[in-house]
PDB file with SEQRES, HELIX, SHEET and CRYST1 records, atoms N, CA, C and O in Angstrom:
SEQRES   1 A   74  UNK UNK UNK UNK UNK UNK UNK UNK UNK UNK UNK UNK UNK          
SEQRES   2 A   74  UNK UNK UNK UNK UNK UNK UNK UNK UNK UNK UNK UNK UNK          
SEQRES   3 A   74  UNK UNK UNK UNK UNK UNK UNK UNK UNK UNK UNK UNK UNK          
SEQRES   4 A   74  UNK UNK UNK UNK UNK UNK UNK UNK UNK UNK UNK UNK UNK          
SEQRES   5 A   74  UNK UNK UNK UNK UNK UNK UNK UNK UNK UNK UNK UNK UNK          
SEQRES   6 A   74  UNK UNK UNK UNK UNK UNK UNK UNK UNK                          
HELIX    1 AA1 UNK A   10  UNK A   12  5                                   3    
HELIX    2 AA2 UNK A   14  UNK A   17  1                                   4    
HELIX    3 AA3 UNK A   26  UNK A   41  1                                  16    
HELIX    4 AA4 UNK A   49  UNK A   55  1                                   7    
HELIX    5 AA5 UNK A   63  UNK A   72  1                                  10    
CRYST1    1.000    1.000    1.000  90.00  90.00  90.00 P 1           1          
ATOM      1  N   UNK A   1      -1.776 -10.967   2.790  1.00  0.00           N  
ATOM      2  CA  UNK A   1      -2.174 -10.021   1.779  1.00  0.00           C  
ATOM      3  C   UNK A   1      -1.508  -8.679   2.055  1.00  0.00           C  
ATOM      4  O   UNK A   1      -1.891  -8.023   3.023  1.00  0.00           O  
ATOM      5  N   UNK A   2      -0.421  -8.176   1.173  1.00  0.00           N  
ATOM      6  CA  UNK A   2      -0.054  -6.735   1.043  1.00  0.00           C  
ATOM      7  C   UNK A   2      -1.037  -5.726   0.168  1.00  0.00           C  
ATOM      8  O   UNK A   2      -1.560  -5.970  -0.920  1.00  0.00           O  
ATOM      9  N   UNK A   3      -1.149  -4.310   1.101  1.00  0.00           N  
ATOM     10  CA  UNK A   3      -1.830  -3.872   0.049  1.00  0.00           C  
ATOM     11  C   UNK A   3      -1.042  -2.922  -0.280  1.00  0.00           C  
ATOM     12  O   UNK A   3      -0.554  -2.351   0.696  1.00  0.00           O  
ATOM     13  N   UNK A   4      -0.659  -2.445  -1.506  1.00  0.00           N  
ATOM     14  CA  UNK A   4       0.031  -1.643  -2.395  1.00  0.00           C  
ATOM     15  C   UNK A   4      -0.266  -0.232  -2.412  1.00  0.00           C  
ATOM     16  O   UNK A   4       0.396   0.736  -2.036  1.00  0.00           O  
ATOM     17  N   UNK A   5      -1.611  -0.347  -3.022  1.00  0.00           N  
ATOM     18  CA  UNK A   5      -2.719   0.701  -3.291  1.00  0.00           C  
ATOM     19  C   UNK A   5      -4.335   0.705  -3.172  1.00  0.00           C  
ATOM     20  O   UNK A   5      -5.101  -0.129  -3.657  1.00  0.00           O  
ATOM     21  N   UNK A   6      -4.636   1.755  -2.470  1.00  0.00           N  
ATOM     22  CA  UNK A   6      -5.755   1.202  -1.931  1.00  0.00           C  
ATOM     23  C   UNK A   6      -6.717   2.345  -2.981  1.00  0.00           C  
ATOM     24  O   UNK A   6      -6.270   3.465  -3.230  1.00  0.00           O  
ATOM     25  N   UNK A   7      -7.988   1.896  -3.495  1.00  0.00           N  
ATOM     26  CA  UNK A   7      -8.607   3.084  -4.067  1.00  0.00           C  
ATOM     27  C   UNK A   7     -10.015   3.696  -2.932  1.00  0.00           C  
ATOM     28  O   UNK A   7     -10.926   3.004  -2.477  1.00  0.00           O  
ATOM     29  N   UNK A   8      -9.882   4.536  -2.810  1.00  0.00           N  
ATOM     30  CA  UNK A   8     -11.117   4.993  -1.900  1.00  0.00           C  
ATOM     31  C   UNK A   8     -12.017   6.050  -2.373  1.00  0.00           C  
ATOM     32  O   UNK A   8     -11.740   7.215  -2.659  1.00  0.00           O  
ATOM     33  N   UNK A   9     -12.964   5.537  -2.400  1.00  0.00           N  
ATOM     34  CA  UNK A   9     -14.295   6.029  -3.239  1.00  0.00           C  
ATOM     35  C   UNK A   9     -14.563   7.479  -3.081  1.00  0.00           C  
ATOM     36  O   UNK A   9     -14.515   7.864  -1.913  1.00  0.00           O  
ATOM     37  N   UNK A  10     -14.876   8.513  -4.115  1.00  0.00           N  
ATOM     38  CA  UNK A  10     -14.996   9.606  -3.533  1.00  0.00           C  
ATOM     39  C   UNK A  10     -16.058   9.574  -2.337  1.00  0.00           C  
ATOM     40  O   UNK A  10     -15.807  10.287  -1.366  1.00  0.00           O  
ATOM     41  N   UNK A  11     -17.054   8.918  -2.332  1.00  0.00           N  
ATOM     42  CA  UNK A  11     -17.940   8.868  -0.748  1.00  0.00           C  
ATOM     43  C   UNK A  11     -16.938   9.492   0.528  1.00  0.00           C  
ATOM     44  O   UNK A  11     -17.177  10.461   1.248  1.00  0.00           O  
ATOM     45  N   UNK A  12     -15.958   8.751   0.535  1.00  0.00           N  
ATOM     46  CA  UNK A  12     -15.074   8.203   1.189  1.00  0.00           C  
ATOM     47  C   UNK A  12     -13.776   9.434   1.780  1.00  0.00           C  
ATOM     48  O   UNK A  12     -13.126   9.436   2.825  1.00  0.00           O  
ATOM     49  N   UNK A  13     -13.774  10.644   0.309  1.00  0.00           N  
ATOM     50  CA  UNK A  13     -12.391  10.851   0.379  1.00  0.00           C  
ATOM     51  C   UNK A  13     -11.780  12.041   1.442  1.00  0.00           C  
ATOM     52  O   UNK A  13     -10.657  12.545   1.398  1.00  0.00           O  
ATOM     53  N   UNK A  14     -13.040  12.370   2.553  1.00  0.00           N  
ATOM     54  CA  UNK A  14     -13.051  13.255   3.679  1.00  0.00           C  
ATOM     55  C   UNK A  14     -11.990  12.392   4.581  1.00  0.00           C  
ATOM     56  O   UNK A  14     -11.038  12.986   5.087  1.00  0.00           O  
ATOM     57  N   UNK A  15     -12.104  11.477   4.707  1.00  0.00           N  
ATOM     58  CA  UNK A  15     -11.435  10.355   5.692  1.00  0.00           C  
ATOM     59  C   UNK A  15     -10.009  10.489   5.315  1.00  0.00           C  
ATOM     60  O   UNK A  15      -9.227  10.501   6.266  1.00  0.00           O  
ATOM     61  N   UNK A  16      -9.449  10.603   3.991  1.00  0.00           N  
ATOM     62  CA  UNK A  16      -8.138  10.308   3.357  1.00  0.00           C  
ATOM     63  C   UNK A  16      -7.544  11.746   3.819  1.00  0.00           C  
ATOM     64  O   UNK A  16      -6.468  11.927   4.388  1.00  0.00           O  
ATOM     65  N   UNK A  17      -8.627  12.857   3.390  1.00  0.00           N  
ATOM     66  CA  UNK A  17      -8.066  14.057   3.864  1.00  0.00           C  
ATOM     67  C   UNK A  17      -7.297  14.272   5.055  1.00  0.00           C  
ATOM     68  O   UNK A  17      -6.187  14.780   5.214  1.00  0.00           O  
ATOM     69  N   UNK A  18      -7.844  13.946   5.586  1.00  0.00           N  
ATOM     70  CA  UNK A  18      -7.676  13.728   7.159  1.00  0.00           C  
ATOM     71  C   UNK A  18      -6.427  13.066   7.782  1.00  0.00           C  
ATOM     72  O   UNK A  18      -6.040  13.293   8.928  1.00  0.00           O  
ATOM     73  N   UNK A  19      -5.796  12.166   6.845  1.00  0.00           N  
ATOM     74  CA  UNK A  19      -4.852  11.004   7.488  1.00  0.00           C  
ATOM     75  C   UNK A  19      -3.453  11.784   7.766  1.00  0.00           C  
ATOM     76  O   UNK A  19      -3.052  12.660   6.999  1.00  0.00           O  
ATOM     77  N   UNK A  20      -2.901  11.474   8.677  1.00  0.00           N  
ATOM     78  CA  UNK A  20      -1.836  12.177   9.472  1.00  0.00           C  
ATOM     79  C   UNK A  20      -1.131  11.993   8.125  1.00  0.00           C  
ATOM     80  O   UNK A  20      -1.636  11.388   7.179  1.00  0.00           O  
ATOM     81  N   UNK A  21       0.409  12.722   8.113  1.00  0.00           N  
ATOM     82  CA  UNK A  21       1.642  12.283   7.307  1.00  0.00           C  
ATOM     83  C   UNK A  21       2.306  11.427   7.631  1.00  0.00           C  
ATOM     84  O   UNK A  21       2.238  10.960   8.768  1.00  0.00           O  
ATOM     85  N   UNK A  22       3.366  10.863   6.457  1.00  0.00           N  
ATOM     86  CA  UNK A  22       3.755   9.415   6.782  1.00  0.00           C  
ATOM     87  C   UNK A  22       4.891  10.080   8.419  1.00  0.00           C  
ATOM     88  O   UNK A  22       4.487   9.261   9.245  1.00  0.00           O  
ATOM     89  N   UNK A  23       5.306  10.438   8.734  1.00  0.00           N  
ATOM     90  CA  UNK A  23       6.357  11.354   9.342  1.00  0.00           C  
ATOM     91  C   UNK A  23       5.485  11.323  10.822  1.00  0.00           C  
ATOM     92  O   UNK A  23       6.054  11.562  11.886  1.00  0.00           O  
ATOM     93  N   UNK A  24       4.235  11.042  10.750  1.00  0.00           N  
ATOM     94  CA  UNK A  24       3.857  11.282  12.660  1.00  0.00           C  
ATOM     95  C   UNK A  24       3.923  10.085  13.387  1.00  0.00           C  
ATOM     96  O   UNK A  24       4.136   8.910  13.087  1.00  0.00           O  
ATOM     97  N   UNK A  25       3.796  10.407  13.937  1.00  0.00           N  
ATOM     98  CA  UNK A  25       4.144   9.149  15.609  1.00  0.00           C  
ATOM     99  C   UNK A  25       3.327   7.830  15.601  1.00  0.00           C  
ATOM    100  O   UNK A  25       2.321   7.839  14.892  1.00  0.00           O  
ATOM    101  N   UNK A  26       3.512   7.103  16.041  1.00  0.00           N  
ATOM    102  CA  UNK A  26       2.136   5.374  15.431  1.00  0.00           C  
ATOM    103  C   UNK A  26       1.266   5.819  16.910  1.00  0.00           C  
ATOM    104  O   UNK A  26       0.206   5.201  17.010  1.00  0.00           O  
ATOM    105  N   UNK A  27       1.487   6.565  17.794  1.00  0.00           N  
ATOM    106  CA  UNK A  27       0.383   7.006  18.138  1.00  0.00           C  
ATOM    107  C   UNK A  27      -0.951   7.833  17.854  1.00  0.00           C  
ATOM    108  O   UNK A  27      -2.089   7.714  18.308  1.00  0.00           O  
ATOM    109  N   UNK A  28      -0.165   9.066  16.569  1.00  0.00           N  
ATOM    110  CA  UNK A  28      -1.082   9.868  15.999  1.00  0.00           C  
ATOM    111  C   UNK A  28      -1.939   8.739  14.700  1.00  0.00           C  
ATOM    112  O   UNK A  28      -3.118   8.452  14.492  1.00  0.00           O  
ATOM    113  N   UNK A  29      -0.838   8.414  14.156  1.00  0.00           N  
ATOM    114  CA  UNK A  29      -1.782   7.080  13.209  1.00  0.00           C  
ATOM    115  C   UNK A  29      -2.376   5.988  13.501  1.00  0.00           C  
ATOM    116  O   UNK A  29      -2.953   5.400  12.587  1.00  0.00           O  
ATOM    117  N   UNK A  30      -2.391   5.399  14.920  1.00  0.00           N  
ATOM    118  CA  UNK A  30      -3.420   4.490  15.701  1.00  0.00           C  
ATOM    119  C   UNK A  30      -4.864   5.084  15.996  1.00  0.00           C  
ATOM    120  O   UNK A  30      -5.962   4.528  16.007  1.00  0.00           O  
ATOM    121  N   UNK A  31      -4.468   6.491  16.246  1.00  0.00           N  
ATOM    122  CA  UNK A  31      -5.941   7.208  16.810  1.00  0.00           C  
ATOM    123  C   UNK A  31      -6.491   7.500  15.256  1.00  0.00           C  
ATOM    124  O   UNK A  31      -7.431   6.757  14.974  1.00  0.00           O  
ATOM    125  N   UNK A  32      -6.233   8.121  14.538  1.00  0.00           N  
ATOM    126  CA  UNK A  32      -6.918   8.121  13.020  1.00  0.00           C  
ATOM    127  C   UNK A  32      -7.149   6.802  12.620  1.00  0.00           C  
ATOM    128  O   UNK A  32      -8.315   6.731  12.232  1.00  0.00           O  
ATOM    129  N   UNK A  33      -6.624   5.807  12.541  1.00  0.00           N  
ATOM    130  CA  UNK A  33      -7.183   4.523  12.123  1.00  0.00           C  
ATOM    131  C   UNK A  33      -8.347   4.434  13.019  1.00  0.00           C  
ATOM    132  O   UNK A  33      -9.323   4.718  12.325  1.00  0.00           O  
ATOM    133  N   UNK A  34      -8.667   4.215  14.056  1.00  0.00           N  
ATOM    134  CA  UNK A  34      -9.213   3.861  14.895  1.00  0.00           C  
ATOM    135  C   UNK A  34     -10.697   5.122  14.737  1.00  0.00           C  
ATOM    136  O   UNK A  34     -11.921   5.000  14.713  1.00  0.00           O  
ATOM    137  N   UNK A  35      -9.975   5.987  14.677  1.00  0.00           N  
ATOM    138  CA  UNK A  35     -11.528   6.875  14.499  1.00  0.00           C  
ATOM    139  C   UNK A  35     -11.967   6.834  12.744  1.00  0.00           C  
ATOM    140  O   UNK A  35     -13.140   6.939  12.387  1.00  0.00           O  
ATOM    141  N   UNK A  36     -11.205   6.723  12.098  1.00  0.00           N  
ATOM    142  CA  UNK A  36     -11.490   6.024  10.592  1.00  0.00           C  
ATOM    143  C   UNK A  36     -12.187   5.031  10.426  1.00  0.00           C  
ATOM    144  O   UNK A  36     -13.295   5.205   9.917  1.00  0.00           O  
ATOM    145  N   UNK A  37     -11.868   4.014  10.707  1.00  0.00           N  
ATOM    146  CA  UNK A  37     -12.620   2.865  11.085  1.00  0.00           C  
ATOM    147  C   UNK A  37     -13.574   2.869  11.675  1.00  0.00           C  
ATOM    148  O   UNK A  37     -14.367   2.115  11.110  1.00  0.00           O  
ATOM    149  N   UNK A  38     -14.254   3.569  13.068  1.00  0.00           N  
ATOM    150  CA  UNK A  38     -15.087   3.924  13.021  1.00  0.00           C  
ATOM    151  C   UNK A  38     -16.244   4.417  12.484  1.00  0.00           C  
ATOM    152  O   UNK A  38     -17.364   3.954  12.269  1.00  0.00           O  
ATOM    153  N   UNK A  39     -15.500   5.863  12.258  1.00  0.00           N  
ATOM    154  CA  UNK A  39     -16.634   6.286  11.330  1.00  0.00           C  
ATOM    155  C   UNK A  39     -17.117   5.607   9.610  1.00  0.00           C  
ATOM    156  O   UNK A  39     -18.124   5.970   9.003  1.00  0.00           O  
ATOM    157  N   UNK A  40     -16.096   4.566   9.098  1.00  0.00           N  
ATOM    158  CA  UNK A  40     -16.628   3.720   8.108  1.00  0.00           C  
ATOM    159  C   UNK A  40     -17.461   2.780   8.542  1.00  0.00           C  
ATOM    160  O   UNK A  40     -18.572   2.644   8.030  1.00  0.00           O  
ATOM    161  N   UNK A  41     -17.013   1.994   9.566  1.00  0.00           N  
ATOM    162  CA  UNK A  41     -18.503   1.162  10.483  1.00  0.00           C  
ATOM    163  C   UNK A  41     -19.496   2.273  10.562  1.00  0.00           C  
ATOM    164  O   UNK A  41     -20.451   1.837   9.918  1.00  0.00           O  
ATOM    165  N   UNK A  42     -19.717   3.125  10.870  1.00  0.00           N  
ATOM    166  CA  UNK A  42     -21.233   3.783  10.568  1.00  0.00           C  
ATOM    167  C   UNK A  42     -21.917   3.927   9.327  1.00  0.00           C  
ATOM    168  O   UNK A  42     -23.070   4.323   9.155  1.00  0.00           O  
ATOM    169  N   UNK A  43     -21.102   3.570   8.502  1.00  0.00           N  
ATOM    170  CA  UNK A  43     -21.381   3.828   6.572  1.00  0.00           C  
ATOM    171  C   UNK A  43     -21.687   2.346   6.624  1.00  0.00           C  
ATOM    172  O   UNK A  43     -22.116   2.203   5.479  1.00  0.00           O  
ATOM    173  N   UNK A  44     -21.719   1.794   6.879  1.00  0.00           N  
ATOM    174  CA  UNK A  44     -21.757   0.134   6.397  1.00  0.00           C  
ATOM    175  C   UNK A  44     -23.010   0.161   5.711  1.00  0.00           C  
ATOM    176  O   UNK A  44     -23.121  -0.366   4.604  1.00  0.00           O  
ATOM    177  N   UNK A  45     -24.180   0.866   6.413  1.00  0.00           N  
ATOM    178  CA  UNK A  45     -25.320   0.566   6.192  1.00  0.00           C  
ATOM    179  C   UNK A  45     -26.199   1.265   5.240  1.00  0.00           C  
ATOM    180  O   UNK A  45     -27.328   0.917   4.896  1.00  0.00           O  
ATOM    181  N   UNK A  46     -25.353   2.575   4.756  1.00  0.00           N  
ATOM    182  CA  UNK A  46     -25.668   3.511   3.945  1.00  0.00           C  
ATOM    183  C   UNK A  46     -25.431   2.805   2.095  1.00  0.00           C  
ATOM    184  O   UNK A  46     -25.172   1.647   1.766  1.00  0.00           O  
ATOM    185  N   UNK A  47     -25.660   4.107   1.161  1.00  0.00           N  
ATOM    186  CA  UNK A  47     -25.372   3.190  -0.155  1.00  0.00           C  
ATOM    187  C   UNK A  47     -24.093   3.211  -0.345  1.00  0.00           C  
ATOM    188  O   UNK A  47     -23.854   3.236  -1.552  1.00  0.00           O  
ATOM    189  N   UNK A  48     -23.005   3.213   0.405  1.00  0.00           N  
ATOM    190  CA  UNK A  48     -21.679   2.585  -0.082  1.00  0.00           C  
ATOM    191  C   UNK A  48     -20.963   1.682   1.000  1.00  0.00           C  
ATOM    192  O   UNK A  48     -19.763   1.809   1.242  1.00  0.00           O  
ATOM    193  N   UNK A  49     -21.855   0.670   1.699  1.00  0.00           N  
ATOM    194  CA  UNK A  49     -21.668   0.029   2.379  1.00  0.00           C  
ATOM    195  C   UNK A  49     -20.538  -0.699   2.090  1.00  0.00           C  
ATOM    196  O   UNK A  49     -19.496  -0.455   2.699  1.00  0.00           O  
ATOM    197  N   UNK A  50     -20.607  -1.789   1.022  1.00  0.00           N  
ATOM    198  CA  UNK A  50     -19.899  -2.658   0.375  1.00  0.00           C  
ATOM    199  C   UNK A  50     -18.110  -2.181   0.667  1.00  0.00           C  
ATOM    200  O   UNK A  50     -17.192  -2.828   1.171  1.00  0.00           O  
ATOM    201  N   UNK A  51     -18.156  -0.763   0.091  1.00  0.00           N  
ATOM    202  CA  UNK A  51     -16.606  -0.278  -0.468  1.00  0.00           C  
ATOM    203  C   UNK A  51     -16.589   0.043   1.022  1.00  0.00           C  
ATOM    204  O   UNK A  51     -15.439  -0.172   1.404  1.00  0.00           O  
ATOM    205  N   UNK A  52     -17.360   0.466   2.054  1.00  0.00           N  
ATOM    206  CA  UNK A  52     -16.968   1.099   3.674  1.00  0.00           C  
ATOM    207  C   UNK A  52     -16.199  -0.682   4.257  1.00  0.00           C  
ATOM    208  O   UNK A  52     -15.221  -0.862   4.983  1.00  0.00           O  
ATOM    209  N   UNK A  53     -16.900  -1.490   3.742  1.00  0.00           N  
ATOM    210  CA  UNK A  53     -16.903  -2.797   4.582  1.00  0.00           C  
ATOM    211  C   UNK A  53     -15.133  -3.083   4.321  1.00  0.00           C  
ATOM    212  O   UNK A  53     -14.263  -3.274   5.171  1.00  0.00           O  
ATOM    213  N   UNK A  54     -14.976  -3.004   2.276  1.00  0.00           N  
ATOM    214  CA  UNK A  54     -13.523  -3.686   1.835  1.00  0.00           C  
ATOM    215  C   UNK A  54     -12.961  -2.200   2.540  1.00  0.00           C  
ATOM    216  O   UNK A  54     -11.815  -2.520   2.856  1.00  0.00           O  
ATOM    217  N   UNK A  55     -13.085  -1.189   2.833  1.00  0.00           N  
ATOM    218  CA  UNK A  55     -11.997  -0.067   3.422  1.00  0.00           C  
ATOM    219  C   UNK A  55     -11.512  -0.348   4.991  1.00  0.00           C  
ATOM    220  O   UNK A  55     -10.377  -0.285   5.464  1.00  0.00           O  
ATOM    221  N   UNK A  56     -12.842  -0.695   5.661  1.00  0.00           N  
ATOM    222  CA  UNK A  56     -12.450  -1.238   6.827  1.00  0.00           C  
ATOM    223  C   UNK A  56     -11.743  -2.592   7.062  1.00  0.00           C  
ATOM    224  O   UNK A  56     -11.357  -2.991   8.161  1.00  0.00           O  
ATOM    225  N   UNK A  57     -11.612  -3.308   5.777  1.00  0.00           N  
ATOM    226  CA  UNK A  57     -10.898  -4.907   6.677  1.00  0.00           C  
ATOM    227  C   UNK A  57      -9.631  -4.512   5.847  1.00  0.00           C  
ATOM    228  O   UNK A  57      -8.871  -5.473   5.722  1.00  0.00           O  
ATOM    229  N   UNK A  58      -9.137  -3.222   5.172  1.00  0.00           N  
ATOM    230  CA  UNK A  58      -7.520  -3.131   4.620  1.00  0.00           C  
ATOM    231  C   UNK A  58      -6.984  -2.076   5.440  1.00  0.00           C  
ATOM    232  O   UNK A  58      -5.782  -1.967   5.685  1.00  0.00           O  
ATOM    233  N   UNK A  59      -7.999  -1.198   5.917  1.00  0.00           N  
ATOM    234  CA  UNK A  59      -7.556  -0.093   7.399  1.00  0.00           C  
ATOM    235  C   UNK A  59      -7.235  -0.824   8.561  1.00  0.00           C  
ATOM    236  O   UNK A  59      -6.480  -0.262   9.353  1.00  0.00           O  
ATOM    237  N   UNK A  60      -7.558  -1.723   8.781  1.00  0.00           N  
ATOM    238  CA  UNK A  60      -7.384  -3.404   9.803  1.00  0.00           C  
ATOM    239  C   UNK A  60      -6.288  -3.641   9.555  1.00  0.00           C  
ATOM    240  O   UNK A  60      -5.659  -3.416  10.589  1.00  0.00           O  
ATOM    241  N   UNK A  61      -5.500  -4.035   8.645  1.00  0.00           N  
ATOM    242  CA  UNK A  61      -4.464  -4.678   8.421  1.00  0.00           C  
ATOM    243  C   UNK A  61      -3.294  -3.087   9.411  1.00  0.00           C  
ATOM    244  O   UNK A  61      -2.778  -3.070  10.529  1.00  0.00           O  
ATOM    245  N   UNK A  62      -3.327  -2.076   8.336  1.00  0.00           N  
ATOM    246  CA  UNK A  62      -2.751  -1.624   8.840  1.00  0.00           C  
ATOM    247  C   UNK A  62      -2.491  -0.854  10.916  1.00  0.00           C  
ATOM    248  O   UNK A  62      -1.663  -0.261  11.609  1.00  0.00           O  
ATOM    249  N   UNK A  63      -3.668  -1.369  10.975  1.00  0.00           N  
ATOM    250  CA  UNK A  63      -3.970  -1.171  12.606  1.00  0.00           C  
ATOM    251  C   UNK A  63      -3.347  -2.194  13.161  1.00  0.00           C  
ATOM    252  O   UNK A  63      -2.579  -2.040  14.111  1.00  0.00           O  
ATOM    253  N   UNK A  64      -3.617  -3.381  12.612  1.00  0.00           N  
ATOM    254  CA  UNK A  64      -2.542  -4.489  13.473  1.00  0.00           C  
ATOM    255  C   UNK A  64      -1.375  -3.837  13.474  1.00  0.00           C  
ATOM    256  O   UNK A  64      -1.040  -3.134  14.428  1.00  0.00           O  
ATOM    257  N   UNK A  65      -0.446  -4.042  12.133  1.00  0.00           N  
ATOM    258  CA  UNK A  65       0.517  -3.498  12.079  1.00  0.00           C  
ATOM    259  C   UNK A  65       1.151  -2.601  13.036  1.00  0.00           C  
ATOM    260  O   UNK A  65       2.213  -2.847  13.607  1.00  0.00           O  
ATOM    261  N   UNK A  66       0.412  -1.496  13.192  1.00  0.00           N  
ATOM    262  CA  UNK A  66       0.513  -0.321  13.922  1.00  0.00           C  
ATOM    263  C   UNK A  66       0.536  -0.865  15.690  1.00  0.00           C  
ATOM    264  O   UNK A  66       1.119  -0.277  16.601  1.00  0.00           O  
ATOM    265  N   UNK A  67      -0.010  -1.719  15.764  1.00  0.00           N  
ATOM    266  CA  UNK A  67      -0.268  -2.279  17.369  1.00  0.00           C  
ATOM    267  C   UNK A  67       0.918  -3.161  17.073  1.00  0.00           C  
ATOM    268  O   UNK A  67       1.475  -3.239  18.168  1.00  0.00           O  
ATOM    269  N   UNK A  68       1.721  -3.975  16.083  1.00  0.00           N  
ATOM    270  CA  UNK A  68       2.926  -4.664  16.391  1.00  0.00           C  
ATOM    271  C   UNK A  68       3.973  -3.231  16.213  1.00  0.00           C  
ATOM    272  O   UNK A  68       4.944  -3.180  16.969  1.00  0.00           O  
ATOM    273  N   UNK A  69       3.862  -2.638  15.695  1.00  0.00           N  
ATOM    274  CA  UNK A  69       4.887  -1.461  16.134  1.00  0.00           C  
ATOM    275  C   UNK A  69       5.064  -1.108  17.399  1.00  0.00           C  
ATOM    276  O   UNK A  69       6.112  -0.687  17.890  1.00  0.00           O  
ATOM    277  N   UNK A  70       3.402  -1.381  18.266  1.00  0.00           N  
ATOM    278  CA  UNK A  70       4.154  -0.410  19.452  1.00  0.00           C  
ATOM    279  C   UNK A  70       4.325  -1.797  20.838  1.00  0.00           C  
ATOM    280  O   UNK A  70       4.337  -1.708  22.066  1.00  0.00           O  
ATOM    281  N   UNK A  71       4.402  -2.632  20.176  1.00  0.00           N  
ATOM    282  CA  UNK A  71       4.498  -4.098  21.326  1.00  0.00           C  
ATOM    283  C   UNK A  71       6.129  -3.876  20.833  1.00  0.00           C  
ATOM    284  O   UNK A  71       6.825  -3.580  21.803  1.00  0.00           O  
ATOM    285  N   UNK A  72       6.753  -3.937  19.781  1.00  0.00           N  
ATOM    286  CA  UNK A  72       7.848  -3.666  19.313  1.00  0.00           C  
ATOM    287  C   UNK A  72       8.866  -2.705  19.785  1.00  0.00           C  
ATOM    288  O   UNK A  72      10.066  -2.917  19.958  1.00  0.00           O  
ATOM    289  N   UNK A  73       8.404  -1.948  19.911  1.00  0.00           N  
ATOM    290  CA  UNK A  73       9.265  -0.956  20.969  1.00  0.00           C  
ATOM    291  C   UNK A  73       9.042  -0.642  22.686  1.00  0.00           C  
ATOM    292  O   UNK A  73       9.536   0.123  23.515  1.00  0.00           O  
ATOM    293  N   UNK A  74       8.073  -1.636  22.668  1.00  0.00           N  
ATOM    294  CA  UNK A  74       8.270  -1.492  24.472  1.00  0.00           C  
ATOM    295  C   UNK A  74       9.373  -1.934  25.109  1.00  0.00           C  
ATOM    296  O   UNK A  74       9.468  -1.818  26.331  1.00  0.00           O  
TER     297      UNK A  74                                                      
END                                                                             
């Protein structure tokens, strides 16, 4: 599954604010995924669980990704 475009709920859109530029290091964008993801696992349980749950398994994809980038250049 590619994702193209992702829509993220205004609940949500503090997190987007936040996301490094395409231009920083897959170290600076491993640690924002990773604390992104996080803090959407704490929403799971709130009323926009559902859209925290589909944000976290397409923020996943790109975290693998990001972890074959850096097996990739070792």
């Amino acid at each position: 599954m590619t994702i193209d475009r992702l829509f993220v709920p205004a609940a949500f859109c503090g997190l987007v604010a936040t996301m490094p530029p395409a231009s920083a290091t897959p170290f600076e964008r491993l640690d924002w995924l990773d604390r992104t993801v996080d803090q959407l696992r704490g929403q799971v349980r709130g009323p926009h669980g559902l859209s925290a749950l589909r944000l976290v398994e397409a923020i996943n994809q790109v975290r693998h990704a990001t972890h074959d980038e850096f097996a990739s250049a070792a």
